[in-house]
C-alpha positions as semicolon CSV with decimal commas, in nm:
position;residue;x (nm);y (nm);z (nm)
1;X;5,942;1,540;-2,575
2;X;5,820;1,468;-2,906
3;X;5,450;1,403;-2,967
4;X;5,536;1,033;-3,101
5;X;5,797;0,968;-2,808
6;X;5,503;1,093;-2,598
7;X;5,217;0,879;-2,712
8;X;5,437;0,544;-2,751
9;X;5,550;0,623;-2,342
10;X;5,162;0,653;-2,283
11;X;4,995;0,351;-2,374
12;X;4,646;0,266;-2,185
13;X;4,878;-0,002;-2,005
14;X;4,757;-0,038;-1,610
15;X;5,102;-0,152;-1,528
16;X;5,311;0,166;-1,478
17;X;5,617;-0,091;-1,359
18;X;5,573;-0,227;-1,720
19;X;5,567;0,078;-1,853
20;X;5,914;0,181;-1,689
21;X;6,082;-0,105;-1,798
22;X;5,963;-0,016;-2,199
23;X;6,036;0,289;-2,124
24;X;6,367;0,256;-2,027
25;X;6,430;0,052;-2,361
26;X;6,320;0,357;-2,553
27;X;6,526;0,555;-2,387
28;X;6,824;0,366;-2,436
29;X;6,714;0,297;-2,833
30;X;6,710;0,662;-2,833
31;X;7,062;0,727;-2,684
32;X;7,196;0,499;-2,917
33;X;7,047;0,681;-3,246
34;X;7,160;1,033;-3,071
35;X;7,558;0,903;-2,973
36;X;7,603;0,652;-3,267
37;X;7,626;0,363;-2,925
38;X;7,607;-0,001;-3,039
39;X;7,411;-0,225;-2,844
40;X;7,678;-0,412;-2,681
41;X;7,811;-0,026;-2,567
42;X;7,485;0,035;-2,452
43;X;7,271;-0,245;-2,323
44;X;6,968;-0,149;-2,192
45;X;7,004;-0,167;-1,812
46;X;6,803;-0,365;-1,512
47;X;6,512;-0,192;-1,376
48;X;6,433;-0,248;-1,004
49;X;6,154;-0,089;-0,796
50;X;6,336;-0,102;-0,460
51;X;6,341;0,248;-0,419
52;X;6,231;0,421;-0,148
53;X;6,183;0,791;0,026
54;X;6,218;1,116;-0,155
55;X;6,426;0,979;-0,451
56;X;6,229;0,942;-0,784
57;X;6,517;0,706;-0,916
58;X;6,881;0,636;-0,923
59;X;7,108;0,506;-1,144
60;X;7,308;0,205;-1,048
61;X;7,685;0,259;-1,270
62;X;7,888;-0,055;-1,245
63;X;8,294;-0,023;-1,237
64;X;8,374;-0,340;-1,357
65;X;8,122;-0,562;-1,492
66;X;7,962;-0,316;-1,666
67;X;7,602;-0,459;-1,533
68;X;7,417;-0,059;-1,490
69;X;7,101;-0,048;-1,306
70;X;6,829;0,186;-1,257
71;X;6,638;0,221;-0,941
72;X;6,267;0,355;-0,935
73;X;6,060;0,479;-0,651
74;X;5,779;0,242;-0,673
75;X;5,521;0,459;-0,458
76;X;5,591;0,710;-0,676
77;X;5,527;0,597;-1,001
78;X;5,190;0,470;-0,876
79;X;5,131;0,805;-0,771
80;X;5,282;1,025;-1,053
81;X;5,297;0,784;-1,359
82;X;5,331;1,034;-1,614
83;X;5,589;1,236;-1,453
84;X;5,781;0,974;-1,348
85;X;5,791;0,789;-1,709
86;X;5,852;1,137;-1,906
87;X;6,091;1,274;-1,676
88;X;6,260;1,032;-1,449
89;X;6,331;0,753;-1,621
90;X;6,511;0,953;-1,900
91;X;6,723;1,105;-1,650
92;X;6,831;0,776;-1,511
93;X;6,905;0,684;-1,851
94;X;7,078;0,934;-1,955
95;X;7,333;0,913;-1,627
96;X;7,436;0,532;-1,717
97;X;7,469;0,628;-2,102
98;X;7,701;0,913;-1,974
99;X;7,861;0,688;-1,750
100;X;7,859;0,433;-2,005
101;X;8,022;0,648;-2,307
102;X;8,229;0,872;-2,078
103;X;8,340;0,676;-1,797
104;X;8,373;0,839;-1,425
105;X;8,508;1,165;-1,574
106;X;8,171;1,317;-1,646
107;X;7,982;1,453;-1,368
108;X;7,686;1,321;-1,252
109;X;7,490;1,648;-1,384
110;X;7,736;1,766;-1,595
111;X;7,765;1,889;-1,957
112;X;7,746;1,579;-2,108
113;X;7,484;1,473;-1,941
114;X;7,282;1,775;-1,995
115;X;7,337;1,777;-2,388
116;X;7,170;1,418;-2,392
117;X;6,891;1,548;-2,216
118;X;6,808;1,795;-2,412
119;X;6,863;1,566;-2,711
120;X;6,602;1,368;-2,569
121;X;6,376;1,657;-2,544
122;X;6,364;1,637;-2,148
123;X;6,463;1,948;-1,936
124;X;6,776;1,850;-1,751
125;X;6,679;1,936;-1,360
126;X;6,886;1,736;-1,156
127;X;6,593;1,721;-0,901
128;X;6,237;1,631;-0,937
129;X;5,907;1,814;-0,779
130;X;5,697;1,531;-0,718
131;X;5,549;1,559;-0,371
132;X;5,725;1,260;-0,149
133;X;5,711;1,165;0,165
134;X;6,020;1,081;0,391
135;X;5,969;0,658;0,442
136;X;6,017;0,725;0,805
137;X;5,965;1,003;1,077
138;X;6,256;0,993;1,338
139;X;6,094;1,069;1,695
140;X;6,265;1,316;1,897
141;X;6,378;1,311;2,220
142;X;6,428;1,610;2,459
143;X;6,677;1,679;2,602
144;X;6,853;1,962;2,826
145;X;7,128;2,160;2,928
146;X;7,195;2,504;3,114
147;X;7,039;2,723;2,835
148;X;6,679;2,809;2,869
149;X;6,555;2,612;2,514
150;X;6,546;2,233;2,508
151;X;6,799;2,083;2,273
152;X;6,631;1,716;2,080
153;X;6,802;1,473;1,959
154;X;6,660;1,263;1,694
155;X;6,591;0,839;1,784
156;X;6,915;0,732;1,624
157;X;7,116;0,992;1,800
158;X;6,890;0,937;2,140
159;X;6,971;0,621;2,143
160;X;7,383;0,660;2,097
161;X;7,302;0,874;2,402
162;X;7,179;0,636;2,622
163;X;7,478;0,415;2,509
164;X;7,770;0,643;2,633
165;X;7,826;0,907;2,356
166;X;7,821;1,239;2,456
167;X;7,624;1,553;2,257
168;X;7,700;1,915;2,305
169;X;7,431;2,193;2,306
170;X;7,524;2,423;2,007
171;X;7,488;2,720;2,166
172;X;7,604;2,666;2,521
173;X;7,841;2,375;2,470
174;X;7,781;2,201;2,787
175;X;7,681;1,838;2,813
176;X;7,305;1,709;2,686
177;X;7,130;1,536;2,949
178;X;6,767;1,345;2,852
179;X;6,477;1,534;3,000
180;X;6,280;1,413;3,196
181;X;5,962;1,252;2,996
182;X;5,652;1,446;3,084
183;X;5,366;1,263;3,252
């Protein structure tokens, strides 16, 4: 990114939400210099910090309306500010220009959407490295069958269990049954 790009996106603001939101603006200012866009072609999308999990962000691409959203991982961008505003956010952006100039026949992390990322300076990984934690931690149940290893099934799939369907033990193939709980 460009040293001026840079130091606008990092303002001594305390407010990294506030910062996503201008920084999504920029982004989309900056799309519209690189493609030639109008405004009305290119609005500058909602930002919503709903977001949860291992996703930094997603981008929300209307079919009809034409009202594109961008989702950001709250937690995250408390935790990882910078990263989140230099490298998330543009890639957000950049999938609902795409979608927005090119319609459903680009891909999601395709060659159009890799040339405006490197227009904006931004290395186009269509993953980020940011250090997340899953929202939730499914328990798991044991469970057993005629093979010497116990088979477990996740909560969700533990609990379809105990309401009649039936899971198969990968490497035997007969019928789970719930272990006994130790204690």
């Amino acid at each position: 990114m460009a040293g001026a790009e840079q130091q606008r996106l990092d303002l001594d603001d305390d407010d990294p939400q506030a910062r996503a939101v201008e920084a999504t603006a920029h982004w989309i200012m900056r799309a519209r210099e690189i493609t030639g866009a109008s405004a009305a072609r290119l609005p500058v999308p909602a930002v919503r910090f709903d977001l949860r999990g291992r996703a930094a962000g997603q981008a929300i691409l209307a079919r009809r309306r034409g009202d594109c959203a961008i989702r950001i991982n709250a937690a995250l961008l408390a935790s990882h500010p910078s990263e989140m505003l230099a490298e998330t956010v543009p890639h957000e952006v950049a999938h609902v220009v795409i979608h927005r100039l090119c319609g459903r026949r680009a891909k999601p992390h395709g060659a159009e959407w890799k040339a405006l990322m490197r227009a904006f300076g931004v290395e186009p990984a269509p993953c980020h490295t940011l250090p997340a934690e899953p929202t939730r931690r499914l328990t798991r149940h044991r469970y057993r069958c005629r093979c010497d290893e116990p088979a477990w099934l996740t909560s969700i799939r533990h609990k379809r269990a105990q309401a009649g369907t039936t899971y198969l033990c990968r490497r035997c193939g007969e019928t789970l049954v719930a272990a006994p709980e130790a204690g």
